[in-house]
C-alpha positions, 0 to 999 in steps of 0.5 A: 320626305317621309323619313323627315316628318318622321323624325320631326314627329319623334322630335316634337315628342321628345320636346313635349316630354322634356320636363318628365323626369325619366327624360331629364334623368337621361339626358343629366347623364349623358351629359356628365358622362360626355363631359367627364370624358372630355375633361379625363382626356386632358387629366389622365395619362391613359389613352382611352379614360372611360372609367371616368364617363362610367363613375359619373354614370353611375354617379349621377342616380335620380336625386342628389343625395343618391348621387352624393352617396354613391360618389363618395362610395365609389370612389372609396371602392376605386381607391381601395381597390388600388392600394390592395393591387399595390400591395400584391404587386409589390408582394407576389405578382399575379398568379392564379392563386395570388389572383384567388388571394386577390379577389378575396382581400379585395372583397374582405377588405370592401365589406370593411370601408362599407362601399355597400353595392361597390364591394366588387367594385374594390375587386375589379379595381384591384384586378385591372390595376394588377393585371399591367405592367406598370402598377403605378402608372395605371393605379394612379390613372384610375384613381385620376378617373375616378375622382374626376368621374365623381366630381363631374356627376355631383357638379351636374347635380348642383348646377342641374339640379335632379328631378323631384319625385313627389309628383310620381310618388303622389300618383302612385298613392292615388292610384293606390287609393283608387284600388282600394275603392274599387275592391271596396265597391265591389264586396259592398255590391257582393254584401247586398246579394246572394253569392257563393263563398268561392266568390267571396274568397276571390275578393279575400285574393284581391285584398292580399293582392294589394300588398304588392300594390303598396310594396310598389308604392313605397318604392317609389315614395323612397325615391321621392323622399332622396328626391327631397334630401339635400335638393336645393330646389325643394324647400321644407323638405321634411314635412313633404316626406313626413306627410307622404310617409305617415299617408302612406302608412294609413293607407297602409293600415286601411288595406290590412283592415280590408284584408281582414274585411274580405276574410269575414265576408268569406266566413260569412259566406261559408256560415250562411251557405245557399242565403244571401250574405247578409240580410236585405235591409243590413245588406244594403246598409253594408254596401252604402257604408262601403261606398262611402268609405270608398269615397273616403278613401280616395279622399284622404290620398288626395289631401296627403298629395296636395301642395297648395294650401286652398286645395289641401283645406277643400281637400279636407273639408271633403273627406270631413264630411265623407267620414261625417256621412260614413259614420252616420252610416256605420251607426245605423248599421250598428242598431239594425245589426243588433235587432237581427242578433236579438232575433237570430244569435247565429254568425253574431261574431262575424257580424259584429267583426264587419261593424268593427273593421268598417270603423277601425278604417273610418277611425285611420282616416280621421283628420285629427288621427291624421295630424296627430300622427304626423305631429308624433312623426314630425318629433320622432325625425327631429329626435332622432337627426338631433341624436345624429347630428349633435353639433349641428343640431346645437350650431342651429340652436345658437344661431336660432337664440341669437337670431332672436335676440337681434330681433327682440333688439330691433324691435326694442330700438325701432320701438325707441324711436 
């Protein structure tokens, strides 16, 4: 009884968990391997065609144009992999040093049809098909498997479609985000005290830290950026990248500003020695103008992730007004700072540098910085796919004119009636 509502409970979540898409990736997989090995059974010559159920595992990666990729790669592998054991076998047979020989032609030969990550996989092929008697029969049953491999995790990929990975890749971001702000609390609470420079070098470690954070983060944006590559689930696809990549890329820039920051505070620190990092009243300003900043932060990757249309326009009418606020706030540190440097000229440079970089970050989160940018990215994609594509780019401007010239037509005759 217990061992029943045991499972019942692990069912319920695996049930609950369906829509996840390390569950759906999972279960996808397990199905095209099971099915590529029912179909191998009846194709194939061989007794056992596991190669099958391995290519559409490997085959069927976490997007589509993953998969497609990677299909196309291996099965090139597999079948150059064959013809390099073909031509051994009928040339020197198998010794150990037609085997040497073997291995490195089949490598030679997978750095030449570009199979990128299935370069040893040309090598294996080529070893297994080798190592039989019966060269023909066996070259012809792997590269049977292979193919069916293939075909089996695209069609799974068409008719199941791959999970999008915008939503993890949104999160990430956020979280990113988020980081930021704490670190950004932390040294406005640090900038309104006294506190040692080993202190403030701590907060310099925690800024480079960071740079992991958002190594992380465009891992798992490129994933979702193949998640939206030839997805038929997904509609205006570009734009979804372009808009989580030039995110990213501003945040990007504000956490090299903040390292920067933390690097002055540090100076500061040292240069002042026993006295408080800043003085009292400017002190004070810095700590208000990094929350808000913070704020601002958190903001700005909360619009770069919002889909829905009212969301995004609330989204952005909150970080406007964060970064109205904030530099309000940066100006009336700007006027207190020059009545301390009229009065003591002593570490200007590096109160000067603070004032700099706190708007250097309020400037990276502007709105209209942010859609010009994304606008100049928007053009760069277009360029360069009509550079790579110069047929379909001009199939799709002919079929654009004359979409519109049906249009203007029927506007013409309906307006004639």
């Amino acid at each position: 009884m217990l061992d029943l509502r045991k499972w019942t409970t692990v069912l319920r979540r695996l049930v609950g968990r369906r829509r996840e898409p390390v569950v759906v990736q999972t279960l996808r997989s397990a199905a095209a391997a099971t099915v590529a090995y029912v179909i191998a059974l009846r194709l194939s010559p061989e007794p056992a065609p596991l190669t099958a159920p391995l290519t559409a595992l490997l085959v069927v990666q976490v997007t589509f144009y993953a998969t497609l990729t990677n299909g196309i790669r291996r099965v090139n592998s597999v079948v150059a992999g064959v013809v390099v054991a073909i031509a051994f076998s009928v040339l020197v047979g198998l010794t150990w040093w037609s085997l040497a020989l073997l291995i490195v032609a089949a490598l030679a030969v997978g750095h030449l049809v570009r199979v990128d990550e299935y370069v040893a996989e040309v090598a294996i092929s080529a070893m297994l098909v080798l190592g039989v008697t019966t060269v023909g029969f066996t070259a012809w049953a792997r590269i049977v498997e292979t193919l069916i491999g293939a075909v089996v995790g695209t069609a799974c990929n068409l008719l199941l479609p791959p999970p999008v990975w915008v939503d993890a890749a949104g999160r990430s971001i956020e979280d990113l985000a988020r980081r930021v702000r704490q670190l950004m609390l932390r040294m406005g609470e640090e900038a309104a005290s006294r506190i040692p420079w080993e202190q403030a070098a701590e907060r310099l470690h925690e800024a480079r830290r960071l740079d992991h954070d958002i190594v992380q983060v465009d891992a798992a944006l490129r994933q979702a950026e193949d998640s939206l590559r030839l997805n038929p689930r997904v509609k205006e696809g570009l734009l979804h990248r372009v808009v989580l990549r030039t995110g990213l890329d501003t945040l990007e820039i504000c956490t090299v500003v903040l390292r920067v920051l933390a690097r002055s505070f540090t100076d500061l620190a040292k240069a002042r020695g026993s006295e408080e990092l800043f003085p009292p009243k400017i002190g004070a300003t810095v700590a208000q103008l990094l929350s808000e900043i913070a704020d601002a932060v958190v903001s700005f990757a909360v619009l770069v992730t919002t889909d829905l249309s009212e969301n995004a326009e609330s989204a952005e009418a909150r970080l406007t007004a964060e970064l109205h606020t904030a530099a309000g706030t940066r100006d009336r540190l700007d006027e207190l700072m020059r009545e301390e440097i009229a009065k003591d000229r002593s570490n200007w440079q590096l109160m000067g540098a603070v004032l700099t970089e706190t708007t250097r970050i309020i400037d990276e989160l502007n709105t209209e910085h942010r859609t010009r940018r994304l606008l100049e990215e928007l053009d760069r994609v277009s360029r360069e796919q009509r550079a790579r594509l110069p047929r379909m780019t001009r199939l799709r401007e002919r079929i654009g004119v004359k979409e519109e010239q049906w249009r203007n037509r029927a506007g013409v005759g309906g307006r004639s009636r």
